[in-house]
CHARMM-style PDB file with segment names, atoms N, HN, CA, C and O in Angstrom:
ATOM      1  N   UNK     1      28.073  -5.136  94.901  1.00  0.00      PROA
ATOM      2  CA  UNK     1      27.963  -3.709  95.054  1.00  0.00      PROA
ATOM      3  C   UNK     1      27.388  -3.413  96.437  1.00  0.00      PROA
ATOM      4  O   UNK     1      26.367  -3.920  96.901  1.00  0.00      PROA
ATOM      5  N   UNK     2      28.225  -2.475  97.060  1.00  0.00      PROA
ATOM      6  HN  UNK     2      29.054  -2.063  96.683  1.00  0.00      PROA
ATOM      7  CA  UNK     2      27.901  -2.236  98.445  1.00  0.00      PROA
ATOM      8  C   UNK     2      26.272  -1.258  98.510  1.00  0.00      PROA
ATOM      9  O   UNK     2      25.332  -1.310  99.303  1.00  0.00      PROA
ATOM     10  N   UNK     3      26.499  -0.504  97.412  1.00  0.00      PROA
ATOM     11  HN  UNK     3      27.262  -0.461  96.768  1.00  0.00      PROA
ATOM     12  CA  UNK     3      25.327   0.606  97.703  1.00  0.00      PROA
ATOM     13  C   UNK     3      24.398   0.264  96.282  1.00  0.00      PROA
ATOM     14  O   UNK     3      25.041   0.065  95.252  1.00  0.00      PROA
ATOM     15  N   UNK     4      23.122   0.205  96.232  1.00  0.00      PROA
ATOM     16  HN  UNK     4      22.599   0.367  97.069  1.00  0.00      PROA
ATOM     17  CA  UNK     4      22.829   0.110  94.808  1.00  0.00      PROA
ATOM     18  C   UNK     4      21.349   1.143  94.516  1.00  0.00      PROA
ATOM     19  O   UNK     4      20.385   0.936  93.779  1.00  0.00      PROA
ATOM     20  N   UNK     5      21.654   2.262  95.404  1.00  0.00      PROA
ATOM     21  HN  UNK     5      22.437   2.431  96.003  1.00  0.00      PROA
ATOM     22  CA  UNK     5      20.451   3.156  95.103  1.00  0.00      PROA
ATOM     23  C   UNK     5      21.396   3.492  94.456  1.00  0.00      PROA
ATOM     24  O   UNK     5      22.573   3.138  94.531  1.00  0.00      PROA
ATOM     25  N   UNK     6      20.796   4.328  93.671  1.00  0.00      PROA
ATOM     26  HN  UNK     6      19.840   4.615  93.611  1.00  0.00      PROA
ATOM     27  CA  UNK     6      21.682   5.502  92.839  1.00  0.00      PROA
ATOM     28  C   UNK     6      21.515   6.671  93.905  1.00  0.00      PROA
ATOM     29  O   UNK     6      20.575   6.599  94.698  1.00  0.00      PROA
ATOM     30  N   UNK     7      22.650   8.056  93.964  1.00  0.00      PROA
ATOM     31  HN  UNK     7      23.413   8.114  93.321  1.00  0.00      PROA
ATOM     32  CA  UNK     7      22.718   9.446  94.071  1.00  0.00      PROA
ATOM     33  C   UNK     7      22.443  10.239  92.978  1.00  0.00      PROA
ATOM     34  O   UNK     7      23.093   9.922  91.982  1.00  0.00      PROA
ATOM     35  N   UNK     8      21.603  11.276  92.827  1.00  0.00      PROA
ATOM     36  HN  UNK     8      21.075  11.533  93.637  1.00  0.00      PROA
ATOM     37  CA  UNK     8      21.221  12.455  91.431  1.00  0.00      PROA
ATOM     38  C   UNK     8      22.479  12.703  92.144  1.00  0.00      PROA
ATOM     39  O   UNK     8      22.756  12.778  93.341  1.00  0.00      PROA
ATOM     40  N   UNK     9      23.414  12.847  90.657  1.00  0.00      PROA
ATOM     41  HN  UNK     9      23.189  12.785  89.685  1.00  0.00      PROA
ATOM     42  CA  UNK     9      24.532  13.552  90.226  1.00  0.00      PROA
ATOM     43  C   UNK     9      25.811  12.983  90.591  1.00  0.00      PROA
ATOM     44  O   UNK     9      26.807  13.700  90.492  1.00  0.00      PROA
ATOM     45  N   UNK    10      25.918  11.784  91.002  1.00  0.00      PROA
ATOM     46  HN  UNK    10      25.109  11.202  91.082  1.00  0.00      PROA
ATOM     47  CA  UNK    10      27.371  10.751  90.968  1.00  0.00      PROA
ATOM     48  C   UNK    10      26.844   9.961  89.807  1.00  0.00      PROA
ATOM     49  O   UNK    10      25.746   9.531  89.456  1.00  0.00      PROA
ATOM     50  N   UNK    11      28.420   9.942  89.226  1.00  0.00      PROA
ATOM     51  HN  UNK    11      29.313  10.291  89.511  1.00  0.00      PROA
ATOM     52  CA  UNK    11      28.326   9.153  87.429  1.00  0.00      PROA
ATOM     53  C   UNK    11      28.735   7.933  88.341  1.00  0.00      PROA
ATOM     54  O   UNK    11      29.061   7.772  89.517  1.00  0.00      PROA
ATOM     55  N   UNK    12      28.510   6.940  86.910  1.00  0.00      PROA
ATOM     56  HN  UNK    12      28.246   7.070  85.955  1.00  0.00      PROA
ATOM     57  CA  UNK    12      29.225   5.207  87.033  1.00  0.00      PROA
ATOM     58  C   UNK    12      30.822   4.954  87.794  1.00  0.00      PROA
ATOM     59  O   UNK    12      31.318   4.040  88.454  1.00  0.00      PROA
ATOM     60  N   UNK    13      31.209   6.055  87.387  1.00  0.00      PROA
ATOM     61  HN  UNK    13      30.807   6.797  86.851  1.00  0.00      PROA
ATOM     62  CA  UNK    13      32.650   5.960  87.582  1.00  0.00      PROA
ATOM     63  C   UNK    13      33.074   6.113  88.958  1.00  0.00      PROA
ATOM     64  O   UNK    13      33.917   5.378  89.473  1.00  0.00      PROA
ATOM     65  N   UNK    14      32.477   7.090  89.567  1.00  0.00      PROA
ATOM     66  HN  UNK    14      31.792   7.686  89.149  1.00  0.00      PROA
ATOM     67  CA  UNK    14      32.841   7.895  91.174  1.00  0.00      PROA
ATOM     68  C   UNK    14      31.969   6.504  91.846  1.00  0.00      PROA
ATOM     69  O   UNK    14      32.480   6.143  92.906  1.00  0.00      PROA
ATOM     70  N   UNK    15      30.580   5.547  91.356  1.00  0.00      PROA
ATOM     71  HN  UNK    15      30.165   5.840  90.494  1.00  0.00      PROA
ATOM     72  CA  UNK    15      30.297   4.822  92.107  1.00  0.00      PROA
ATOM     73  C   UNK    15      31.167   3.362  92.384  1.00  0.00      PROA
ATOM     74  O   UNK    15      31.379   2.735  93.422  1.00  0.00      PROA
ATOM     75  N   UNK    16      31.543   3.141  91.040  1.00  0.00      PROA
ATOM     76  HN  UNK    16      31.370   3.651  90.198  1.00  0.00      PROA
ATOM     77  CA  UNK    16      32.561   2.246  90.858  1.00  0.00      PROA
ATOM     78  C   UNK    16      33.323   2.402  91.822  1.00  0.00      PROA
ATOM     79  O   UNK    16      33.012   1.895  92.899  1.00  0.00      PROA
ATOM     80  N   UNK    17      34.652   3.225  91.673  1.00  0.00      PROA
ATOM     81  HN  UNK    17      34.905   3.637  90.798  1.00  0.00      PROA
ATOM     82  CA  UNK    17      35.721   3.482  92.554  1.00  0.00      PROA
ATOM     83  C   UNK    17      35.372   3.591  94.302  1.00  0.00      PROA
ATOM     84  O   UNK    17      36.155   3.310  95.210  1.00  0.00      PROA
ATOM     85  N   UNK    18      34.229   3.990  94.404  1.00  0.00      PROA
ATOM     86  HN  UNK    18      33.593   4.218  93.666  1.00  0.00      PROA
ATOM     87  CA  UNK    18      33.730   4.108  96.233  1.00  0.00      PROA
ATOM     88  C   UNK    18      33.738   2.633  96.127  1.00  0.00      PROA
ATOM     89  O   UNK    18      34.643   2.162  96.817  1.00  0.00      PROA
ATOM     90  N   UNK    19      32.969   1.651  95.436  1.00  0.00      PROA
ATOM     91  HN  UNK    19      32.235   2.033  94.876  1.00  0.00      PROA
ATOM     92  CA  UNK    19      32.648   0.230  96.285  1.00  0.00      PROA
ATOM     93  C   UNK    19      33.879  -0.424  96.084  1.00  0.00      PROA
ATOM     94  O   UNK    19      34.109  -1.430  96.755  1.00  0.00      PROA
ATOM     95  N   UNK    20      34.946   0.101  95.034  1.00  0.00      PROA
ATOM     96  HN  UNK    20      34.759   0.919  94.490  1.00  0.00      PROA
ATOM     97  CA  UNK    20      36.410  -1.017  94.903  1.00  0.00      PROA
ATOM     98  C   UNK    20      37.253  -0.697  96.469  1.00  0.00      PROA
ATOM     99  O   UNK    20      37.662  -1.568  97.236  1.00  0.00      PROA
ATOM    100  N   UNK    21      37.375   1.016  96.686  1.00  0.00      PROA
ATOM    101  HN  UNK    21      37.042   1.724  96.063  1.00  0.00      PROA
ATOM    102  CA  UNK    21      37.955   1.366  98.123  1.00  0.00      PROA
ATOM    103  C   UNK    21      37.198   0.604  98.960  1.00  0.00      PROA
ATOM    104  O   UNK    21      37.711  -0.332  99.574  1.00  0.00      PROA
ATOM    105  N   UNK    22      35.801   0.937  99.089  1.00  0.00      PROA
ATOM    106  HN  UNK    22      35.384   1.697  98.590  1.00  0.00      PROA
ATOM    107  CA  UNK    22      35.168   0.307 100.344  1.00  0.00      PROA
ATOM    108  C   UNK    22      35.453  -1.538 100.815  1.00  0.00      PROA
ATOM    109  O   UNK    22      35.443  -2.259 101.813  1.00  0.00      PROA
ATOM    110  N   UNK    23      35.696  -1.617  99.284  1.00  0.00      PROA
ATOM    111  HN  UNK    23      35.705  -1.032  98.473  1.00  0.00      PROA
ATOM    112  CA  UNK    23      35.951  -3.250  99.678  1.00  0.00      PROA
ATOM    113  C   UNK    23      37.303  -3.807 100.248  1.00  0.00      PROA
ATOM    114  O   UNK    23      37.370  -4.828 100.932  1.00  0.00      PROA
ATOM    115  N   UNK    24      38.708  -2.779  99.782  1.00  0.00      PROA
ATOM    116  HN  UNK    24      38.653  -1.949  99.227  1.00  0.00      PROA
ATOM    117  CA  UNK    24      39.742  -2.643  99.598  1.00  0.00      PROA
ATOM    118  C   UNK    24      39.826  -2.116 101.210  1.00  0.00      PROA
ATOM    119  O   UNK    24      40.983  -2.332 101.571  1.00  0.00      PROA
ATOM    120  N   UNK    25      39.332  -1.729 101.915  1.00  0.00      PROA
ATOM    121  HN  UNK    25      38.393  -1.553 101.621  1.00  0.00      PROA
ATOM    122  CA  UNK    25      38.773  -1.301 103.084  1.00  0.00      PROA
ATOM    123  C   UNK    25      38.749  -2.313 103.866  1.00  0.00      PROA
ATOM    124  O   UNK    25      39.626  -2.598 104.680  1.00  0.00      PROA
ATOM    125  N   UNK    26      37.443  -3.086 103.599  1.00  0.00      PROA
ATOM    126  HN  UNK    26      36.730  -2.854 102.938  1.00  0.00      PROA
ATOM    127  CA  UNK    26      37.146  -4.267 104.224  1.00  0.00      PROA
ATOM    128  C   UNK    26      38.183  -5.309 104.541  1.00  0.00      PROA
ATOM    129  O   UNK    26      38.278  -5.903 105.615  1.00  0.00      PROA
ATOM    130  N   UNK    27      39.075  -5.488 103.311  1.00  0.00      PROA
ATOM    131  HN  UNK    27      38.998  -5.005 102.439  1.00  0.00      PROA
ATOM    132  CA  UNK    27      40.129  -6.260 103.386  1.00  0.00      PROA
ATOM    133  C   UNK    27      41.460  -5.939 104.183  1.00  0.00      PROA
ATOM    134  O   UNK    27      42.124  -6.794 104.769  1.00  0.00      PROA
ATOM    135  N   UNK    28      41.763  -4.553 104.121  1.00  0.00      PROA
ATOM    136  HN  UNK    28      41.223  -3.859 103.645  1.00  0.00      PROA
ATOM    137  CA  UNK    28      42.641  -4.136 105.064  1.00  0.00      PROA
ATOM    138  C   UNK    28      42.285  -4.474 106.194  1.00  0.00      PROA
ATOM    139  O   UNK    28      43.193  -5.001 106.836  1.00  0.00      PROA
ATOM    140  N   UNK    29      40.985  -4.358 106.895  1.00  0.00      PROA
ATOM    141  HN  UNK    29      40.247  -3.929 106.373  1.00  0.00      PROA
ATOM    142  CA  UNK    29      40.606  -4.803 108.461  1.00  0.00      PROA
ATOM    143  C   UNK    29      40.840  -6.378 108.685  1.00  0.00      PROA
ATOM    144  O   UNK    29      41.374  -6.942 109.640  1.00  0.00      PROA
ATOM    145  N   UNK    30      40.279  -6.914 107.516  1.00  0.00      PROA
ATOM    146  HN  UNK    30      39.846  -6.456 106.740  1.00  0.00      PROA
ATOM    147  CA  UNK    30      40.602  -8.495 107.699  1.00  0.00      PROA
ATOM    148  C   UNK    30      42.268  -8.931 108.073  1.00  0.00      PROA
ATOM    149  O   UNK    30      42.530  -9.882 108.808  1.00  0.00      PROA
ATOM    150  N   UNK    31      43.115  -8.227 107.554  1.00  0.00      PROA
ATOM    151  HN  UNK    31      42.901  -7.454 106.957  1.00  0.00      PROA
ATOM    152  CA  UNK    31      44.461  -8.232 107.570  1.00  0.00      PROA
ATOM    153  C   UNK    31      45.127  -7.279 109.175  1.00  0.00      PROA
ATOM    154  O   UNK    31      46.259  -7.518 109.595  1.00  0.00      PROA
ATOM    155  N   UNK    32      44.590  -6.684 109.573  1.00  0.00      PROA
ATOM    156  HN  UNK    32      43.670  -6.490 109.231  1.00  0.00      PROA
ATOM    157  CA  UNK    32      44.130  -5.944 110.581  1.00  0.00      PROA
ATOM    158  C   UNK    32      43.934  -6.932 112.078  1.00  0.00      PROA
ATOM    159  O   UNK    32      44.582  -7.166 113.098  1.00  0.00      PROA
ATOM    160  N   UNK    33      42.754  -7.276 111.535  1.00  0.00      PROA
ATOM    161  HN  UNK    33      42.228  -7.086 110.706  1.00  0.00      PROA
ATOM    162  CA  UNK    33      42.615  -8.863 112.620  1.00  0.00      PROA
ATOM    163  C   UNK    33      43.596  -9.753 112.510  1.00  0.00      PROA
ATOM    164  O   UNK    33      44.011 -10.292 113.536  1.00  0.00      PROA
ATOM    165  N   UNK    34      44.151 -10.075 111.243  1.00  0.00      PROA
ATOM    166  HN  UNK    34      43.814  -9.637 110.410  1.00  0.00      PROA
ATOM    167  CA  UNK    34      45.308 -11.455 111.423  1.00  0.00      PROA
ATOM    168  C   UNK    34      46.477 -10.780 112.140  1.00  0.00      PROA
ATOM    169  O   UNK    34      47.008 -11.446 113.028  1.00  0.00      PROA
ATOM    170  N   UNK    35      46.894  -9.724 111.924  1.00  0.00      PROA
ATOM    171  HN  UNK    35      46.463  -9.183 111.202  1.00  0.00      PROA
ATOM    172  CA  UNK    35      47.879  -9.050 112.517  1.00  0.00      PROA
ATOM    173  C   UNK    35      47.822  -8.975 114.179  1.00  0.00      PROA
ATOM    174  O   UNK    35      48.816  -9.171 114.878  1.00  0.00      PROA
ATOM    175  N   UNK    36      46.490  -8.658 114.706  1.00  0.00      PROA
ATOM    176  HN  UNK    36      45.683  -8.499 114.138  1.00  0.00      PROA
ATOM    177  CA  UNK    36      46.248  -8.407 116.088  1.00  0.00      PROA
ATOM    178  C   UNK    36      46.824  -9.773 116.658  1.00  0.00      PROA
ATOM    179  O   UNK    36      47.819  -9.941 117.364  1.00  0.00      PROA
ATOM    180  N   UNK    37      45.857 -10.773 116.120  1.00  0.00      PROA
ATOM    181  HN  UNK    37      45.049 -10.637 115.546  1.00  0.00      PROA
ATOM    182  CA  UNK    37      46.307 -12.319 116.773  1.00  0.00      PROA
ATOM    183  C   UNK    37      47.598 -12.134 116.640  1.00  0.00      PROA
ATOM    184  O   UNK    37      48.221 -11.964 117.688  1.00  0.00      PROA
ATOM    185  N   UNK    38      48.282 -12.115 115.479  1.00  0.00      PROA
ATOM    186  HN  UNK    38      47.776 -12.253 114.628  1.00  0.00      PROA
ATOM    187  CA  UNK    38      49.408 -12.624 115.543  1.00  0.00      PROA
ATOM    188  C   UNK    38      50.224 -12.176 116.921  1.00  0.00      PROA
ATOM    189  O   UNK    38      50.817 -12.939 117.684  1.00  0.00      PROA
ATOM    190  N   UNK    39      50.087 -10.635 117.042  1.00  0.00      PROA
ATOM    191  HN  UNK    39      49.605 -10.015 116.422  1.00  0.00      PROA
ATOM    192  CA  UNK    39      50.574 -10.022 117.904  1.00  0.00      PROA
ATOM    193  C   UNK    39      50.068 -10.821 119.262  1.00  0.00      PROA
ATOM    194  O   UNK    39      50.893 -11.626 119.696  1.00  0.00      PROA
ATOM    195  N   UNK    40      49.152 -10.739 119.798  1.00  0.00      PROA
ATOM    196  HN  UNK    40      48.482 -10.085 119.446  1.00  0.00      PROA
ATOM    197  CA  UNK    40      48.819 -11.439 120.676  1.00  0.00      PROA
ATOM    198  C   UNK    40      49.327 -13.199 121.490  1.00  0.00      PROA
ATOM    199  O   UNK    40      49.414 -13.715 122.604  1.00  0.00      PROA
ATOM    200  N   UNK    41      49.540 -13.543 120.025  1.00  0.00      PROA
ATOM    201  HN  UNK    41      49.470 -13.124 119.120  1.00  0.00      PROA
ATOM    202  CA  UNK    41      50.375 -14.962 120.220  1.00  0.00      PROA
ATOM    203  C   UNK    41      51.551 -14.628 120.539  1.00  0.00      PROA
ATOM    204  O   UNK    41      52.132 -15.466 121.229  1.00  0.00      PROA
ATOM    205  N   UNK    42      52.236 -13.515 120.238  1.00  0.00      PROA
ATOM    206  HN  UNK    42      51.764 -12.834 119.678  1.00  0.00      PROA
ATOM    207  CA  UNK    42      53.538 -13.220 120.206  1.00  0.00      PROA
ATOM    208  C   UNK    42      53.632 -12.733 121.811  1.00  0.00      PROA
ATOM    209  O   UNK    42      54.333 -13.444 122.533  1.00  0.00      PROA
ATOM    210  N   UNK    43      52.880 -11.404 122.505  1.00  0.00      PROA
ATOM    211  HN  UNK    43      52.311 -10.827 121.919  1.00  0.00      PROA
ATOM    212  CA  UNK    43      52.325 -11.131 123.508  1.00  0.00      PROA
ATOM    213  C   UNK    43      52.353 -12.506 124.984  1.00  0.00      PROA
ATOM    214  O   UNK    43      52.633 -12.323 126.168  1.00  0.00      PROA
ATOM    215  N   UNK    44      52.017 -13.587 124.393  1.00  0.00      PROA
ATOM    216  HN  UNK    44      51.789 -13.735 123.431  1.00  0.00      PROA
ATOM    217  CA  UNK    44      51.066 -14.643 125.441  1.00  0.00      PROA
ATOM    218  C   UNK    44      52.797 -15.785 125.241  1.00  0.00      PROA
ATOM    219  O   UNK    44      52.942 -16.761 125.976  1.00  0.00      PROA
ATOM    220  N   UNK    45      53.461 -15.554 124.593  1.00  0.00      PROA
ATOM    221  HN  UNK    45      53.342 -14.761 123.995  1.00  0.00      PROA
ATOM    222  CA  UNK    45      54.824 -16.107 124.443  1.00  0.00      PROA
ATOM    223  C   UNK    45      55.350 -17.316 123.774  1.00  0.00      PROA
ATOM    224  O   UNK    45      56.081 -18.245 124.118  1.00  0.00      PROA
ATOM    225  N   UNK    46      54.676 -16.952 122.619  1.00  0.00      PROA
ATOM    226  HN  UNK    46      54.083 -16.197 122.340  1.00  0.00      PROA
ATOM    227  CA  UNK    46      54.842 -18.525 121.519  1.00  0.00      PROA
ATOM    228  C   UNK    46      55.586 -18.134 121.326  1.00  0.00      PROA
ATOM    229  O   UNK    46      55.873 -16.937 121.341  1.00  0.00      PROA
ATOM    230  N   UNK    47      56.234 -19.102 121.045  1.00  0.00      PROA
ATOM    231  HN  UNK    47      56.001 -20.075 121.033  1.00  0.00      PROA
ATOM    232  CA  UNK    47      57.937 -19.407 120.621  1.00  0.00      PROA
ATOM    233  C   UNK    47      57.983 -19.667 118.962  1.00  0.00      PROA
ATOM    234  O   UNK    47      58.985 -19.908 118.289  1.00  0.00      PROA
ATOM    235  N   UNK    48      57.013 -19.581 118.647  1.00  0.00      PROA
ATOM    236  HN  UNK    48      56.199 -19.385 119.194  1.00  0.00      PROA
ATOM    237  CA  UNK    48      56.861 -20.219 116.665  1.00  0.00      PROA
ATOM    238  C   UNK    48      57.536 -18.740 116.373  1.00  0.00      PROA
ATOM    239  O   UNK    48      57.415 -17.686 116.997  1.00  0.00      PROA
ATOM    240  N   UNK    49      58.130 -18.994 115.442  1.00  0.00      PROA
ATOM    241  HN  UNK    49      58.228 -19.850 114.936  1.00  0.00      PROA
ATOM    242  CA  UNK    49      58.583 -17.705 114.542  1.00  0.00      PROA
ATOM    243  C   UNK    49      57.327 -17.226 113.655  1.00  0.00      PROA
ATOM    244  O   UNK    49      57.059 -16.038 113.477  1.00  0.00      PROA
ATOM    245  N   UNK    50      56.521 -18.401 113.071  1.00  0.00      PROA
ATOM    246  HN  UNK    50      56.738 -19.366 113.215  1.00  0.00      PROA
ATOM    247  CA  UNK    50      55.642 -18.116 112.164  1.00  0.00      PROA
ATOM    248  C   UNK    50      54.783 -16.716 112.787  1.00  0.00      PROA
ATOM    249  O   UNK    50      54.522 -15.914 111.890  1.00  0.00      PROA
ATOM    250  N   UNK    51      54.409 -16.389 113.873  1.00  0.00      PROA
ATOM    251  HN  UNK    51      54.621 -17.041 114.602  1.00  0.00      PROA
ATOM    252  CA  UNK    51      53.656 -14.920 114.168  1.00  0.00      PROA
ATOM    253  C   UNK    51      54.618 -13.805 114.076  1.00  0.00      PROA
ATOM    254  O   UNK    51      54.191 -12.696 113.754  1.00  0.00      PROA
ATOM    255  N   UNK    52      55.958 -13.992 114.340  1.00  0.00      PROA
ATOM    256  HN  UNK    52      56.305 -14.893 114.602  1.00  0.00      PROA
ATOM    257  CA  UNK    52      56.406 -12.592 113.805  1.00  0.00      PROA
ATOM    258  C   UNK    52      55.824 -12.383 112.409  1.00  0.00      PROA
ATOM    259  O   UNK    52      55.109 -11.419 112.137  1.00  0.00      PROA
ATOM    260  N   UNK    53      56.159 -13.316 111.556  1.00  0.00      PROA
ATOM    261  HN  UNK    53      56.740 -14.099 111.778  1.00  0.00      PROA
ATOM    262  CA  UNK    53      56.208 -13.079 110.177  1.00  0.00      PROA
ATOM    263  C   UNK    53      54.866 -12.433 110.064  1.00  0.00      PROA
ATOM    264  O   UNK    53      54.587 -11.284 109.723  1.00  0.00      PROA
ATOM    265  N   UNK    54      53.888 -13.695 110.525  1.00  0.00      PROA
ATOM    266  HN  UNK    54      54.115 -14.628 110.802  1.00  0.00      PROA
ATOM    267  CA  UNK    54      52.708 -13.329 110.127  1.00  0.00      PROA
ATOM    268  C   UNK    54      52.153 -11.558 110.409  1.00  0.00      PROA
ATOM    269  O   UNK    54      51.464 -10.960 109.583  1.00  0.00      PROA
ATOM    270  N   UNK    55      52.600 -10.978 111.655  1.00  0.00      PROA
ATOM    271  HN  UNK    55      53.159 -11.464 112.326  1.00  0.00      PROA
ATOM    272  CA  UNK    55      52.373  -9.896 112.218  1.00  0.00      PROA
ATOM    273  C   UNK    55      52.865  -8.694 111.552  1.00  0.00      PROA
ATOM    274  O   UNK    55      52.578  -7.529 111.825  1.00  0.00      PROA
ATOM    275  N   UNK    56      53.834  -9.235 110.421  1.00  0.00      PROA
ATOM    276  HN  UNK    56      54.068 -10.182 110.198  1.00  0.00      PROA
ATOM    277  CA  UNK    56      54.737  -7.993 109.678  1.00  0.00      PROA
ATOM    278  C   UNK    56      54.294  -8.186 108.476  1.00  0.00      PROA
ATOM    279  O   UNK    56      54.411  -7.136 107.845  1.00  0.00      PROA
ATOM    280  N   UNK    57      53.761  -9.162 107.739  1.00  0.00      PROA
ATOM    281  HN  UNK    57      53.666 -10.016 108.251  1.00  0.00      PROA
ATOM    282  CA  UNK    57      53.181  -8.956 106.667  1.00  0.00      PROA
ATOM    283  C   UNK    57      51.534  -8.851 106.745  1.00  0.00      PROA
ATOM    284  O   UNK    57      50.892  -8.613 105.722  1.00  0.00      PROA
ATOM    285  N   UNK    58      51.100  -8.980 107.607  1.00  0.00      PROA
ATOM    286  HN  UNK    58      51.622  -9.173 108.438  1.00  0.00      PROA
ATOM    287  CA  UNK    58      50.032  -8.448 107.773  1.00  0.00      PROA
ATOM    288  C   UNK    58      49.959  -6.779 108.145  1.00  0.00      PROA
ATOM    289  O   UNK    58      48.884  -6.196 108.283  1.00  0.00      PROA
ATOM    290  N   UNK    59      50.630  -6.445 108.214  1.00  0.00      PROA
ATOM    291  HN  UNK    59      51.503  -6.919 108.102  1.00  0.00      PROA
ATOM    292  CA  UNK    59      50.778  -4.796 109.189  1.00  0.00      PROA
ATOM    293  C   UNK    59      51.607  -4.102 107.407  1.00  0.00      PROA
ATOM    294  O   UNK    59      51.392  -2.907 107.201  1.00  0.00      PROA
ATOM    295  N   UNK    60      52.258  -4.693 106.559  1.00  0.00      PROA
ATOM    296  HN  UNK    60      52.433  -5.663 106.726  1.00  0.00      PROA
ATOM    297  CA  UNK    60      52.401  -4.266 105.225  1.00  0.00      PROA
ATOM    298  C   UNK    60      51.357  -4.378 104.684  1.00  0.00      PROA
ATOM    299  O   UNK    60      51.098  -3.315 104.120  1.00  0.00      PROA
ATOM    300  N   UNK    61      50.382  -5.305 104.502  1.00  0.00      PROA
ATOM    301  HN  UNK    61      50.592  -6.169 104.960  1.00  0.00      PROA
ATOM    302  CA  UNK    61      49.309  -5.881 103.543  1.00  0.00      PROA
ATOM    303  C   UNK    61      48.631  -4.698 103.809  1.00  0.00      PROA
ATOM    304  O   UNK    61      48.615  -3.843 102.924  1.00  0.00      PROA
ATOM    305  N   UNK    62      47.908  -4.432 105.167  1.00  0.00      PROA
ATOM    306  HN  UNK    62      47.921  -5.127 105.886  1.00  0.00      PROA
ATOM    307  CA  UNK    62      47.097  -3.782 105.327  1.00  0.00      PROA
ATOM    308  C   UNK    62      47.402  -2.107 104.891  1.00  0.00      PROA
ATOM    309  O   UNK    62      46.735  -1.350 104.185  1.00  0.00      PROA
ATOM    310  N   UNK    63      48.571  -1.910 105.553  1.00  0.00      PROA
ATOM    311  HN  UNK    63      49.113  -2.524 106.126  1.00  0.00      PROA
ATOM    312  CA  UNK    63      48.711  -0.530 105.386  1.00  0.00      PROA
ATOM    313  C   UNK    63      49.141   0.121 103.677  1.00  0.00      PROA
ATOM    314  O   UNK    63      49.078   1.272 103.245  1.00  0.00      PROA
ATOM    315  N   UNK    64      49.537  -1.051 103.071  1.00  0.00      PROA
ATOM    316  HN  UNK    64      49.588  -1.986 103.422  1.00  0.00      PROA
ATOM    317  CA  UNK    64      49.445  -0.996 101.415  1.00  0.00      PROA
ATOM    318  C   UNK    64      48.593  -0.619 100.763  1.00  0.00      PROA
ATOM    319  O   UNK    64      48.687   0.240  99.886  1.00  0.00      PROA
ATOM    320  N   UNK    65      47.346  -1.375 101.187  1.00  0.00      PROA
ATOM    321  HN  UNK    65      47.270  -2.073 101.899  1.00  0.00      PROA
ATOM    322  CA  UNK    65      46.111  -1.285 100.464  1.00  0.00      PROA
ATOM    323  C   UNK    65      45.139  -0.033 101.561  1.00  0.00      PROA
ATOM    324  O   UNK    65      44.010   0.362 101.270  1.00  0.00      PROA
ATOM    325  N   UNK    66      45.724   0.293 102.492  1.00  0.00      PROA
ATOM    326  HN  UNK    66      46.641  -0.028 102.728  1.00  0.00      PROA
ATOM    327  CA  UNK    66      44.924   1.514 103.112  1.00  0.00      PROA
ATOM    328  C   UNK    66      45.573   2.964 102.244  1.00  0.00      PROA
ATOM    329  O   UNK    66      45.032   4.066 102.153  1.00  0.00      PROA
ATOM    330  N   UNK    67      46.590   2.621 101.805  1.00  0.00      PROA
ATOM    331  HN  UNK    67      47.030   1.725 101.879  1.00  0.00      PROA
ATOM    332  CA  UNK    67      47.636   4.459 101.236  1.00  0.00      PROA
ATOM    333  C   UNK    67      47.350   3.849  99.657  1.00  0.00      PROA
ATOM    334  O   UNK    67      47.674   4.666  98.795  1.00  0.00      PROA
ATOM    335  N   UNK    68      46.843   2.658  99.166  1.00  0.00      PROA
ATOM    336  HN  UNK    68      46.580   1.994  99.866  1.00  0.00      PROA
ATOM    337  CA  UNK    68      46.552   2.700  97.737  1.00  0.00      PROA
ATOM    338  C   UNK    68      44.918   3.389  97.602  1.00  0.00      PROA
ATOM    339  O   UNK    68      44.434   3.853  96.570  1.00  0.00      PROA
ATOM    340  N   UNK    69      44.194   3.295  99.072  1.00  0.00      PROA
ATOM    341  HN  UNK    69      44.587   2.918  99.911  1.00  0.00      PROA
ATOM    342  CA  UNK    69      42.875   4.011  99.057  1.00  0.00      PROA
ATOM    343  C   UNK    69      43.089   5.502  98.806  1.00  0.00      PROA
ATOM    344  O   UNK    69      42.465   6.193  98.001  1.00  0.00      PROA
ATOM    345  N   UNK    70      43.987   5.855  99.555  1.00  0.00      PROA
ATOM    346  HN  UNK    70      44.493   5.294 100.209  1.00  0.00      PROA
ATOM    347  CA  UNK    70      44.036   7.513 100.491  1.00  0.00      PROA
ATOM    348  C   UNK    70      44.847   8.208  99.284  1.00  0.00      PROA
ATOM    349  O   UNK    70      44.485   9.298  98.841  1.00  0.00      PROA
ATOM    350  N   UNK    71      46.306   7.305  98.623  1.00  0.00      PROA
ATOM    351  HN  UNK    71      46.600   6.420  98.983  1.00  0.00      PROA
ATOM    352  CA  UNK    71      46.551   7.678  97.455  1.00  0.00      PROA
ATOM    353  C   UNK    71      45.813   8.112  96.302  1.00  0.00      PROA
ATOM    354  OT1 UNK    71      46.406   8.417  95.267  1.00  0.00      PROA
TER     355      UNK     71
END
């Protein structure tokens, strides 16, 4: 649990759902960073195919779980 004071007048439920986004959050950035590298390898002129991929499913991952927040 990210926060563990309590707020007078947020129930269990509204605290629940903030620390699942906030974490769901966290993880989008992590996916965020793999994406940058990837790009960057791609940028500096590796020839591996593996960073496209990596750069496009990272740039889905993230933005999935950012519009399942905002949703």
């Amino acid at each position: 649990m990210l926060w563990k004071r309590r707020v007078p007048g947020t129930s269990s439920v509204i605290r629940f759902f903030g620390n699942v986004f906030a974490w769901i959050s966290l993880l989008a950035g992590a996916f965020d960073g793999l994406e940058n590298l990837a790009l960057i390898q791609f940028l500096l002129g590796s020839e591996l195919t593996f960073w496209n991929g990596m750069s496009r499913w990272s740039a889905l991952a993230k933005f999935g779980l950012l519009l399942s927040v905002m949703g």
